[in-house]
C-alpha positions in Angstrom: -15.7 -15.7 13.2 -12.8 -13.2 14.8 -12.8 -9.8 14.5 -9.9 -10.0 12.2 -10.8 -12.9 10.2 -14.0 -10.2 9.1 -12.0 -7.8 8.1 -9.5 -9.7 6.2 -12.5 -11.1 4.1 -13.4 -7.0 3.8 -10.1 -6.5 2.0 -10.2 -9.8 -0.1 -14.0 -8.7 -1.2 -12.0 -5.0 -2.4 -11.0 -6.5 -5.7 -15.3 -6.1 -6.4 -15.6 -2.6 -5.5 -15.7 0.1 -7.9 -14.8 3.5 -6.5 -15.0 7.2 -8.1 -12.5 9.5 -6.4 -13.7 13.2 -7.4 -11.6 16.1 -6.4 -8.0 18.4 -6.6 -5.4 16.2 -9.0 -2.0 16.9 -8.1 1.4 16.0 -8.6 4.0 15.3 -5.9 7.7 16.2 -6.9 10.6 15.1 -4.8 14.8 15.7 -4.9 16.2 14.2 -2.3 20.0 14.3 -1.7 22.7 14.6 0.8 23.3 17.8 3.2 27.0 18.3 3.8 27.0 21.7 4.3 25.8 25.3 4.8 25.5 27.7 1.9 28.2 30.5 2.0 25.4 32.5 1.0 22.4 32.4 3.0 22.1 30.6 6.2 20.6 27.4 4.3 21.7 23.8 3.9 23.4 23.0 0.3 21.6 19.8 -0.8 23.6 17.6 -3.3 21.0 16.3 -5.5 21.0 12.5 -5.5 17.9 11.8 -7.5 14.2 13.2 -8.7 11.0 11.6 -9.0 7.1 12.1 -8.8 4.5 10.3 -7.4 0.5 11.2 -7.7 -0.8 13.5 -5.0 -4.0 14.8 -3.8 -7.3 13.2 -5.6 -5.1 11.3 -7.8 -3.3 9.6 -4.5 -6.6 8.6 -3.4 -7.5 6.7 -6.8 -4.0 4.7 -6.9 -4.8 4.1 -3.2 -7.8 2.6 -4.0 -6.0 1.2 -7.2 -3.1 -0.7 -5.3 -5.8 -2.7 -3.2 -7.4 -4.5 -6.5 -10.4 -2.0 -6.9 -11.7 -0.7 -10.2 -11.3 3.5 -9.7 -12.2 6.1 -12.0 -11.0 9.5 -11.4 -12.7 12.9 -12.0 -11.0 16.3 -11.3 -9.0 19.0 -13.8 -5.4 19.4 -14.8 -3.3 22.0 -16.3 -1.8 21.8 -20.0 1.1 21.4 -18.8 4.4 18.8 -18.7 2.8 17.8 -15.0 -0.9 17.1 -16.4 0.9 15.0 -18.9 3.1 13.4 -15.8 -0.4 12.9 -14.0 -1.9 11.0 -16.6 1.0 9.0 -17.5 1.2 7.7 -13.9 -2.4 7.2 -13.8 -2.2 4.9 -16.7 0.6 2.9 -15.2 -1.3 2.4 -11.6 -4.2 1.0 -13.8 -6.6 4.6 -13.1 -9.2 5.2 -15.2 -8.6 8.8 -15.7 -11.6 9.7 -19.1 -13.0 12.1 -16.8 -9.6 14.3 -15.6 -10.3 17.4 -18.1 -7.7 19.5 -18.7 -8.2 23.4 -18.5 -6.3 26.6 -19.9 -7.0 29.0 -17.0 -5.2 27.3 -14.2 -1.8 25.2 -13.6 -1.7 21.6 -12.6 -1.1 21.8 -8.9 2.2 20.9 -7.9 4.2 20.4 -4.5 8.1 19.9 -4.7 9.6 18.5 -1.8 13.4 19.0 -1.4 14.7 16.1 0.9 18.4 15.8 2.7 19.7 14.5 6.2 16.6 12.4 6.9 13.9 15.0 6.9 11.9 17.5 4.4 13.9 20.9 4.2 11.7 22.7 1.9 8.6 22.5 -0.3 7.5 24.4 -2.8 4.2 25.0 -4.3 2.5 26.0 -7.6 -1.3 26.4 -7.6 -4.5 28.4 -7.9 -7.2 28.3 -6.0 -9.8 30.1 -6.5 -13.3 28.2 -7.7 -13.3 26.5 -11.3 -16.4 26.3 -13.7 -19.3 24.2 -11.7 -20.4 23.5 -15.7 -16.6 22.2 -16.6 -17.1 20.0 -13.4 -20.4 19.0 -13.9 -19.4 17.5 -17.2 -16.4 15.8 -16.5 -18.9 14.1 -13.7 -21.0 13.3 -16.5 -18.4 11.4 -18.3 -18.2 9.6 -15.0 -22.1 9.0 -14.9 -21.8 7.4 -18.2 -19.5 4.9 -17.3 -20.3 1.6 -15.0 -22.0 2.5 -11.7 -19.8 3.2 -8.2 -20.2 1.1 -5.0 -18.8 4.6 -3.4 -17.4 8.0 -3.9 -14.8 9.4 -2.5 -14.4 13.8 -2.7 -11.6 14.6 -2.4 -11.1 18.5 -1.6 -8.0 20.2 -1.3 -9.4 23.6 -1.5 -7.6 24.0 -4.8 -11.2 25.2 -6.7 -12.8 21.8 -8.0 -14.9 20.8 -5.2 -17.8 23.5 -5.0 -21.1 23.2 -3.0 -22.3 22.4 -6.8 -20.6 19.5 -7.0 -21.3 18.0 -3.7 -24.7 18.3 -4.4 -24.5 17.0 -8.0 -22.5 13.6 -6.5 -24.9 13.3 -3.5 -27.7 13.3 -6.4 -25.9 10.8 -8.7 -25.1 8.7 -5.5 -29.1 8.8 -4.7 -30.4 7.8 -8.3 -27.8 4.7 -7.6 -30.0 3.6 -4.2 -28.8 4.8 -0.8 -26.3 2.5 -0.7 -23.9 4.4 -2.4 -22.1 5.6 0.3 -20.4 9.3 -0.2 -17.0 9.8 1.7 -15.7 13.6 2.0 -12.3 14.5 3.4 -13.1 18.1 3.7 -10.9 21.4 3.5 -13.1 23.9 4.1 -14.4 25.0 7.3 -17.7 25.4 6.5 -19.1 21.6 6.3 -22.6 22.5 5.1 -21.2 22.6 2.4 -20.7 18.8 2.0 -24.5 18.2 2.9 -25.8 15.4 2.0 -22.4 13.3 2.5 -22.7 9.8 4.1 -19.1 9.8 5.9 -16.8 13.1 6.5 -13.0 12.2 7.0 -11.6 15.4 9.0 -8.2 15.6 10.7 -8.3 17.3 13.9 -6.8 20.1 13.0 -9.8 20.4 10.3 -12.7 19.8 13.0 -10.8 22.6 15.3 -11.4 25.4 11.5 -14.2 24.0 11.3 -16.0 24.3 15.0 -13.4 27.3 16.2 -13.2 25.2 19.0 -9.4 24.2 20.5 -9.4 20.3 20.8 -5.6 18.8 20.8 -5.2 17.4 24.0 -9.2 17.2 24.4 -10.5 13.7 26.1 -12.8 12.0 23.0 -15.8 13.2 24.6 -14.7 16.8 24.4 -14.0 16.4 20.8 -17.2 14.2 20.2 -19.5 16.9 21.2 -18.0 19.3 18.8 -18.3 17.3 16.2 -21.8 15.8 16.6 -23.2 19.5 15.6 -21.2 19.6 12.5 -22.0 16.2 11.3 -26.0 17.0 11.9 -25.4 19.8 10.0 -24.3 19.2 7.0 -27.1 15.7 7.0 -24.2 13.4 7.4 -24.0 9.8 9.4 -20.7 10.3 10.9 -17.6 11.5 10.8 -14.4 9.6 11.2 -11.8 11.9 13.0 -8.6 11.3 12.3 -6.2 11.9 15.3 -3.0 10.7 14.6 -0.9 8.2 17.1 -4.0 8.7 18.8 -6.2 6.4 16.2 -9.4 7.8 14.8 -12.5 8.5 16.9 -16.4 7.4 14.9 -18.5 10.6 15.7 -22.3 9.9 15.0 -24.9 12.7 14.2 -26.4 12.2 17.7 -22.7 12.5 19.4 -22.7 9.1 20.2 -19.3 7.7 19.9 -16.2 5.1 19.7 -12.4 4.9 20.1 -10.5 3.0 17.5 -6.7 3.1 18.6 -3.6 3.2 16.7 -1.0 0.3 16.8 2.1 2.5 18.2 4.5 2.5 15.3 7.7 4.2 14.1 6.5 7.1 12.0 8.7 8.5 9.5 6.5 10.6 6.8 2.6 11.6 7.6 2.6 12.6 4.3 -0.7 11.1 2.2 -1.8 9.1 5.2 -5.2 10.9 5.0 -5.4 9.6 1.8 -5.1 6.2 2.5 -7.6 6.5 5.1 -10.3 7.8 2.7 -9.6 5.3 -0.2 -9.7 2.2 2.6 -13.0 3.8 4.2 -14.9 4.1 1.1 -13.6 0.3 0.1 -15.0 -1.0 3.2 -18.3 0.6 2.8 -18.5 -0.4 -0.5 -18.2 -3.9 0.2 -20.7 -4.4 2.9 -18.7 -3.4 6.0 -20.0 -1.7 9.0 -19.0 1.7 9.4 -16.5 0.3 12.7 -15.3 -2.2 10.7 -14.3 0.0 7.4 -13.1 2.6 10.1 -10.8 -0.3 11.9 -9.4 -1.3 8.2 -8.5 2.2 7.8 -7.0 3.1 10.8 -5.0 -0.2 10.1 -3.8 1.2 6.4 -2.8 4.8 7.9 -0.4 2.9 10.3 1.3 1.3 7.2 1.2 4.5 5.4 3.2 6.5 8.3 6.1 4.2 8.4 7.2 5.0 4.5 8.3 7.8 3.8 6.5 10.2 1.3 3.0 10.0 -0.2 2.6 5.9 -0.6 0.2 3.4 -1.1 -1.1 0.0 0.5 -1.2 -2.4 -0.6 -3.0 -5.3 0.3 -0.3 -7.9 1.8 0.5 -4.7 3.8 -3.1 -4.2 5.0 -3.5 -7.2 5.6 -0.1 -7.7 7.5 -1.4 -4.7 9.5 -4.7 -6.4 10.4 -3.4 -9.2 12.1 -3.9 -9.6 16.1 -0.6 -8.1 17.8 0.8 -11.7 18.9 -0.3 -13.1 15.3 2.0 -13.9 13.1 1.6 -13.3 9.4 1.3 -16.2 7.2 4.9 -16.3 5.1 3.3 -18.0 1.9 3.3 -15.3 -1.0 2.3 -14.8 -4.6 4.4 -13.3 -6.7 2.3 -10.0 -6.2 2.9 -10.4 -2.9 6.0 -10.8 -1.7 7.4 -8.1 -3.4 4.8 -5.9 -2.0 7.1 -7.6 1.6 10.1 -7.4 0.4 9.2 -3.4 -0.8 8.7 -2.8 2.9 11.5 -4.7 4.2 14.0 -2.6 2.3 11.8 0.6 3.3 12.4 -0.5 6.9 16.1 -1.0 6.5 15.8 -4.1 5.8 18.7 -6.1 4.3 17.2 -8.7 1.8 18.4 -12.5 1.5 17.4 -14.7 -1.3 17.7 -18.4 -1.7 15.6 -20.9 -4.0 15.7 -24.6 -4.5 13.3 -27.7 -5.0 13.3 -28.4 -1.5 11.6 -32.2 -2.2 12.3 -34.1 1.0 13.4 -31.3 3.5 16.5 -32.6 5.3 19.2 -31.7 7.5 21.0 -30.5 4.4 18.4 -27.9 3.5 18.2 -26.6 6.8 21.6 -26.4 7.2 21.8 -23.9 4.2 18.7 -21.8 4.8 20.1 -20.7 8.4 23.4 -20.0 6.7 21.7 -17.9 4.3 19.4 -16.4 7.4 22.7 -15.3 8.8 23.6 -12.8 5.6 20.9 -10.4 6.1 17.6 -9.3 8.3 15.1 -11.7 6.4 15.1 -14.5 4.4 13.0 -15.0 0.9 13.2 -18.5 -0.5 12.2 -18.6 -4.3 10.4 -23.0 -4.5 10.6 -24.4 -7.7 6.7 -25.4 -8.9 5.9 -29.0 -9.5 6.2 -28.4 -13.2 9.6 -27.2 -13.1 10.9 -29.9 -10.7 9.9 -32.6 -13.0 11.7 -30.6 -15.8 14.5 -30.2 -14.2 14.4 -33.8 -11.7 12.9 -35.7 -14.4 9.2 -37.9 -14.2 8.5 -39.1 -10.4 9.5 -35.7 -9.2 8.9 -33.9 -7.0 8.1 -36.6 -4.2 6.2 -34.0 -2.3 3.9 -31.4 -4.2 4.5 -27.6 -3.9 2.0 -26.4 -1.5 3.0 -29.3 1.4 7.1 -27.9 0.3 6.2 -24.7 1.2 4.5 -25.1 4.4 7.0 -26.8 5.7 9.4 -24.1 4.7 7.5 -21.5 6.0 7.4 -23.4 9.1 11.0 -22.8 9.7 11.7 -19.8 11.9 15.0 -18.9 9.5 12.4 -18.6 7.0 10.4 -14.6 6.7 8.7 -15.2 3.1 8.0 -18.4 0.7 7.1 -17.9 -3.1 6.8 -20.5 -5.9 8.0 -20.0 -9.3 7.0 -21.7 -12.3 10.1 -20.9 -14.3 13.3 -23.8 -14.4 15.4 -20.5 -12.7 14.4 -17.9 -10.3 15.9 -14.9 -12.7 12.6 -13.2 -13.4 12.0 -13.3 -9.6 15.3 -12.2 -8.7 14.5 -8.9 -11.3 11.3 -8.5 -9.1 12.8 -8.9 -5.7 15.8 -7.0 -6.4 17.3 -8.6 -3.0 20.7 -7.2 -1.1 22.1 -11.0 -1.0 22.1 -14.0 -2.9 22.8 -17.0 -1.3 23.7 -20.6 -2.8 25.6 -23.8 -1.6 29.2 -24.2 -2.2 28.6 -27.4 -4.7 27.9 -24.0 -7.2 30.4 -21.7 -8.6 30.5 -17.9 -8.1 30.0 -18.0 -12.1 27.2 -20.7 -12.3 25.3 -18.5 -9.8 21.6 -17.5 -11.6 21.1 -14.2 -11.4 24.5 -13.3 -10.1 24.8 -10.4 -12.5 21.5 -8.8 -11.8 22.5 -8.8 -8.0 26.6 -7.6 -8.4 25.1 -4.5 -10.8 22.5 -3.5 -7.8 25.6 -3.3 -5.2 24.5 -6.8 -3.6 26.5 -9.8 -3.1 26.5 -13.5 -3.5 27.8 -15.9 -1.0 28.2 -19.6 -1.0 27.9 -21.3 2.6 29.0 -24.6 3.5 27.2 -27.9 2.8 26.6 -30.9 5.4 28.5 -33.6 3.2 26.5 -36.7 1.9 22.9 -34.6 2.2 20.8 -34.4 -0.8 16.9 -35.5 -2.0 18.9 -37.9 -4.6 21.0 -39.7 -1.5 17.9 -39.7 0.4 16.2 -41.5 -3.0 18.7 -43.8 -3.6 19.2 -45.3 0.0 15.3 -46.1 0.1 15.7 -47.4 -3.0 18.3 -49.9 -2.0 16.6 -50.5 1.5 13.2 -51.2 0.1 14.1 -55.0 -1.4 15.8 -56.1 2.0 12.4 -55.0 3.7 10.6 -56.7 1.8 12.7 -59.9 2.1 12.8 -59.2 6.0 
């Protein structure tokens, strides 16, 4: 089996996991606008707002992490009583979190970080937070609620030094974790720069920047043995296996308790936000031990999600086409047959690349010159192509009984064979407008035997800002020709 066949049957195993993600809930605010000029006031750039939104940070990013790649998660950590507790929860309920054992408090503000956003790049950020240590009973029985619940294949703490996570804790989790077998694994991505703290942990996930607070030792720039022998100490201290050192375009670098150690390097990408990469990186670690991986192998699946994570910008998720995407050899080339869960997870990071999005859709029954003919016309109207295949079922609605002459899956192979062709999906609807409401795409391209007006889904695509364009037709070319000619061949061979 190759190395990247075994991990790719890691991440389809995720959907079994079940992961509880303990730690500091928070909630991400952004504005972003444009920056057109400097305040007559102060020395500061005027940002015209453009729009507002909120996505789930700290702890709570590490549960719709784990969330977005098919696990079951349950999150445990405190809120404020508060408009952004209620935000918190509302998003957790939407990214399918199980949130029964997020408390809220009276003596302390849901943590929040606003993020003001203009000419390509974070111009301020503000925070609101305390952080000085919470009730270890108020903790201990929102765990409880957890411990009452189905069992975890792994936890994940998260601390941000915001007052949940207490030595108390740890040790309550490592206990839980230990009444479930040993093979609960325990994953910390620590804050505080004493790790003893976490003893009894199976993984720590430090940046670092962290292992540097941590050992007072200066390491940026260090060779990985330099920064392995400072971190083998800390590991042994706190009774952990390993930590997994995160170390930006560098990779990550597996530190064992005895110092022992291995590189795992970074695919060299264009990073646009670091923001909630460390996240990622925690939630796909913990997934990977949870489903049977080696500690290389989770660490590998990890390192592969952070690269995805680093090329969005602000705190997002992975998801698994992504991951998987990610995971692929570098002259591999990723299969372009997609659910429907799928390829809008693509087409998502196509757009977040600057990606201009075609759509096209059709039977396709008896690929001919015809069909090719409009599917690189419709290639030429954007960056990548997305062709929406009629299922068997709705060909023989539409075609009538003996339709399609060549089932779905052998359809889309060969249209995913084509190199004008970036994705493949099949519908089950007689039009692709539910798809097109998914996809959202930039262009929407048909052959000129249609009317602007007949277009489906024409509409949806104008009110977005997109476009519809009909290219040219190869005359006499169509599946029914094709039919018909056999059709009038077959008694002359038969005679001959």
């Amino acid at each position: 089996m190759s190395p990247a066949r075994s991990l790719f049957e890691r991440v389809a195993r995720f959907p079994d996991a079940h992961i509880w993600v303990v730690g500091d809930c928070m909630l991400d605010e952004y504005v972003r606008g444009d920056v057109e000029r400097v305040s007559p006031e102060a020395p500061v750039p005027v940002v015209r707002a453009r729009e507002s939104f909120s996505r789930l940070g700290g702890a709570a990013h590490v549960a719709h992490a784990v969330a977005a790649l098919g696990a079951r998660v349950s999150l445990c950590g405190w809120i404020g009583k508060d408009p952004a507790g209620d935000a918190i929860l509302t998003e957790c309920g939407e990214s399918g979190i199980d949130a029964r054992a997020v408390g809220r408090v009276d003596d302390r503000p849901t943590t929040r970080k606003l993020r003001v956003l203009g000419a390509g790049q974070q111009l301020l950020r503000m925070d609101w937070e305390e952080t000085h240590d919470g009730s270890d009973e108020v903790a201990a029985a929102l765990v409880g609620v957890l411990a009452d619940g189905a069992d975890p294949t792994a936890i994940v703490v998260s601390d941000y030094a915001k007052g949940f996570v207490t030595e108390a804790l740890v040790r309550e989790l490592v206990a839980v974790a230990r009444r479930r077998g040993r093979a609960v694994p325990v994953v910390v991505d620590p804050k505080h720069l004493d790790f003893a703290r976490y003893r009894g942990a199976t993984v720590l996930k430090p940046n670092l920047r962290e292992l540097e607070q941590a050992t007072g030792r200066r390491l940026a720039g260090e060779a990985d043995d330099a920064i392995a022998a400072a971190a083998g100490p800390a590991v042994a201290a706190c009774g952990a296996e390993a930590a997994v050192v995160t170390l930006g375009e560098r990779g990550m670098l597996i530190v064992r308790r005895d110092g022992s150690h291995r590189a795992i390097a970074s695919t060299p990408r264009e990073v646009f936000d670091v923001t909630g990469a460390g996240d990622n990186v925690a939630a796909t670690l913990a997934l990977g031990l949870s489903v049977g991986a080696s500690l290389e192998e989770a660490a590998e699946i990890a390192n592969a999600a952070a690269g995805v994570a680093v090329t969005r910008r602000g705190a997002r998720v992975v998801g698994p086409y992504a991951l998987r995407t990610a995971l692929q050899p570098p002259d591999g080339r990723a299969v372009p047959i997609h659910s429907r869960e799928s390829v809008a997870e693509r087409v998502a990071a196509w757009r977040e690349g600057g990606r201009r999005i075609v759509f096209t859709n059709g039977c396709f029954d008896l690929l001919h010159a015809g069909h090719l003919s409009l599917l690189r016309g419709a290639a030429e109207q954007g960056d990548v192509l997305v062709v929406g295949l009629n299922s068997d079922a709705s060909v023989r609605r539409l075609k009538g009984e003996g339709r399609p002459l060549v089932p779905a899956a052998e359809r889309a192979s060969l249209l995913a064979a084509l190199d004008c062709v970036d994705a493949v999906v099949v519908f089950e609807e007689d039009t692709p407008l539910a798809l097109l409401h998914e996809l959202e795409p930039d262009v929407l391209v048909k052959g000129q035997d249609y009317m602007v007006d007949q277009v489906v889904g024409r509409e949806l695509v104008e009110a977005r800002g997109g476009r519809v364009v009909l290219v040219p037709l190869l005359p006499d070319r169509s599946t029914t020709a094709l039919v018909e000619h056999v059709q009038r061949i077959r008694p002359r061979a038969k005679t001959d």
